[in-house]
Residue, then its C-alpha position, 0 to 999 in steps of 0.5 A: x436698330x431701325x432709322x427712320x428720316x423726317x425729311x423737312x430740308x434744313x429741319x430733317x431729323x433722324x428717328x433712331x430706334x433701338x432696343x437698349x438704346x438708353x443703356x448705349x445712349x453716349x453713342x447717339x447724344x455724345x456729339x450734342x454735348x457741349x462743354x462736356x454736359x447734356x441738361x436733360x429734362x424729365x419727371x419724377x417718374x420717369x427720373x426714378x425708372x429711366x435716369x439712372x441708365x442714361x446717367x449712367x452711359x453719358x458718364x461713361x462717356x465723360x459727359x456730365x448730366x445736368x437733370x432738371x425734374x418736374x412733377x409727373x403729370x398733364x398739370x405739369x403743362x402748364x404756365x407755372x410749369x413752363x415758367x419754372x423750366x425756363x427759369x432752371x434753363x437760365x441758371x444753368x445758362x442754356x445757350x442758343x448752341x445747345x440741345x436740351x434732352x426731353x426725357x419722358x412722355x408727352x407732358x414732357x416731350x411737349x413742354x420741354x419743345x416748346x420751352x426750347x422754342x422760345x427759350x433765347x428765340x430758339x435753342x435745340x432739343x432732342x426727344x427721348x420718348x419713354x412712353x409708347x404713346x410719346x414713341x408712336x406719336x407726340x416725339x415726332x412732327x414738332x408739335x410743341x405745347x401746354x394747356x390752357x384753361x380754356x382746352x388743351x394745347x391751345x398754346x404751342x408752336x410748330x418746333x423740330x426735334x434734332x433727334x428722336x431716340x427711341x429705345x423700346x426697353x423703357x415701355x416695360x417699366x410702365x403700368x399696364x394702363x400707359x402702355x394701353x393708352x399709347x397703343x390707342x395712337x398706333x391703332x390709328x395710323x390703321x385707322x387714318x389710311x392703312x387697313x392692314x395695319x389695323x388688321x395687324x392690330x387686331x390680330x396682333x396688338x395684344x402680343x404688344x400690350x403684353x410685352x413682346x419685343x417683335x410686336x412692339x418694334x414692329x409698331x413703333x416702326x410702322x407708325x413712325x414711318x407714316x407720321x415722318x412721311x405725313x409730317x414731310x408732306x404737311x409740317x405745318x397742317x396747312x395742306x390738310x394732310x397732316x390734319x389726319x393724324x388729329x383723328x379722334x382727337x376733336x371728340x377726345x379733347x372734349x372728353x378730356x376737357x370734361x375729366x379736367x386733363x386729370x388721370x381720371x382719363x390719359x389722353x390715350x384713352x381719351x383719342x380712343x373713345x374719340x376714334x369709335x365716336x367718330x367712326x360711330x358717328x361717320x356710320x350714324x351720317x350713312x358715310x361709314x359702314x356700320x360694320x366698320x364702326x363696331x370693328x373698331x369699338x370692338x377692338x379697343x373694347x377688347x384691350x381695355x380701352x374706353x370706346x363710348x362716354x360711359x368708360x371715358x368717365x364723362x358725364x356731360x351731356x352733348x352740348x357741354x361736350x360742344x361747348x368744349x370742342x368751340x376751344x379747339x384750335x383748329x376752328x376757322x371761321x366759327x367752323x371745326x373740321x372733323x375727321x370722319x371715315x368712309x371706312x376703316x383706312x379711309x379716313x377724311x376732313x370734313x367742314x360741314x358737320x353741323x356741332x348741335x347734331x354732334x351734341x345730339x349724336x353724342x347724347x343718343x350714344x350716352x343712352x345707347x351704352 
């Protein structure tokens, strides 16, 4: 087992990783029960594979697990959705006292934060992460949210977990493409500041994607160990710091904005092609060595993941893609930041990038491919 602390004062939280952890998870969650129940959110999906194990120990335990199921999917963050959660929350009438267990990916982890933080002005909830994506990234730092119409997590708040209980068992029910598109945010921890991380991955990341144990507790691990310490430094994204760990995320919003938050493309898969645009992109403006861009597109072309607009499935042209990005939460002042390298492990906010030479770039990367 690996412990890692989030250390925000009064917020600190432990990140507990176990393989089997789901199998023994009374250990862990038996002393956030109250009244002898847990009420435990998650989706169809996820219900079917990874249920029955964490029933199954909290009755052991004699703990009853009160399930609230929701349908799979980014559609499931949503207002409706939000709305229906509260709702099953109330009925069963949830407590400011207690902790309500997100059981599930992103949309879930995400939804169910934000419905906590809200739900009677703020009661608890405990993440358990089950996608890799949501292991690596989403569980951690209390990013809360769900989508709007005009772009994706535009309404949401800054909200802690409790807990995060991570067992790396549950990856193996995944399809082969969910495991992928998680991957893509570990690969950016060696993109954002460590080099040698990033050279691990290319050397290792397949043993990952195929399964193996080693790999994927080794990377789990050394990713939640950088966000835990970039969140401590910057809980609110108000230094600048934890703005980093948005790398690939401004170009990928807009692709998934474009793709319509549809499985057409994962949110994974769309902070991949955002990573090689934006390295691309930092190489087109002299910043970058372009030899350090084709590093990067060459390895998530070698795991299959989409690396330009062509394998993203977008269609747009640059400027519809632009129009998307003028949602992003993060513009100020009528200015978006950009993440941007001087090279693998070097990555920077930058506020001057001028958006009709991001629509141009992104049109002559269109042509290019």
């Amino acid at each position: 087992m690996a412990l890692v602390r989030v250390a925000l004062d009064a917020r600190s939280y432990d990140i507990i990783i176990e393989e089997g952890a789901l199998d023994r998870a009374a250990a862990h969650l038996a002393q956030y029960a109250r009244k002898d129940r847990l009420v435990v959110v998650t989706d169809a999906n996820v219900a079917r594979a990874q249920l029955p194990r964490l029933e199954a120990s909290l009755r052991g335990a004699g703990i009853a697990l009160e399930p609230i199921i929701l349908p799979a999917g980014e559609q499931t963050k949503s207002w409706r959705h939000l709305e229906q959660l509260l709702d099953a929350l109330l009925a069963l009438e949830i407590e400011r006292g207690d902790h309500v267990v997100a059981l599930g990916g992103g949309v879930i982890g995400d939804l169910v934060g934000f419905a906590a933080s809200i739900l009677k002005r703020g009661c608890h909830f405990i993440q358990v992460p089950t996608t890799l994506l949501a292991q690596v990234d989403s569980s951690v730092g209390g990013k809360t949210a769900i989508n709007a119409k005009a772009g994706k997590n535009l309404i949401g708040s800054f909200y802690q977990p409790g807990l995060v209980l991570i067992d790396p068992s549950t990856l193996d029910s995944l399809p082969p493409r969910e495991t992928r598109a998680g991957y893509a945010e570990v690969v950016k921890y060696g993109l954002i500041d460590d080099p040698d991380f990033f050279a691990w991955c290319e050397a290792e990341g397949h043993r990952l994607l195929d399964g193996d144990s080693g790999a994927r507790a080794y990377a789990i691990e050394r990713s939640v160990q950088a966000k835990a310490a970039i969140v401590a430094d910057d809980e609110r994204e108000t230094s600048g710091r934890r703005a980093l760990l948005n790398l690939g995320h401004t170009f990928g919003h807009a692709l998934e904005a474009d793709t319509g938050f549809s499985d057409l493309l994962l949110h994974g898969e769309g902070v991949a092609a955002g990573m090689a645009l934006a390295f691309r992109y930092s190489a087109r403006l002299g910043l970058c060595p372009a030899a350090d861009a084709e590093r990067v597109t060459a390895h998530l072309k070698s795991v299959g993941l989409p690396h330009n607009l062509a394998s993203a499935h977008v269609k747009a042209d640059g400027a519809a893609l632009v129009a998307h990005m003028l949602h992003d939460k993060k513009m100020a002042a009528g200015t978006l930041p950009f993440l941007l390298a001087r090279g693998i492990g070097q990555t920077f906010l930058s506020k001057d990038v001028a958006l009709d030479d991001v629509a141009a770039f992104l049109n002559e990367d269109r042509a290019a491919a």
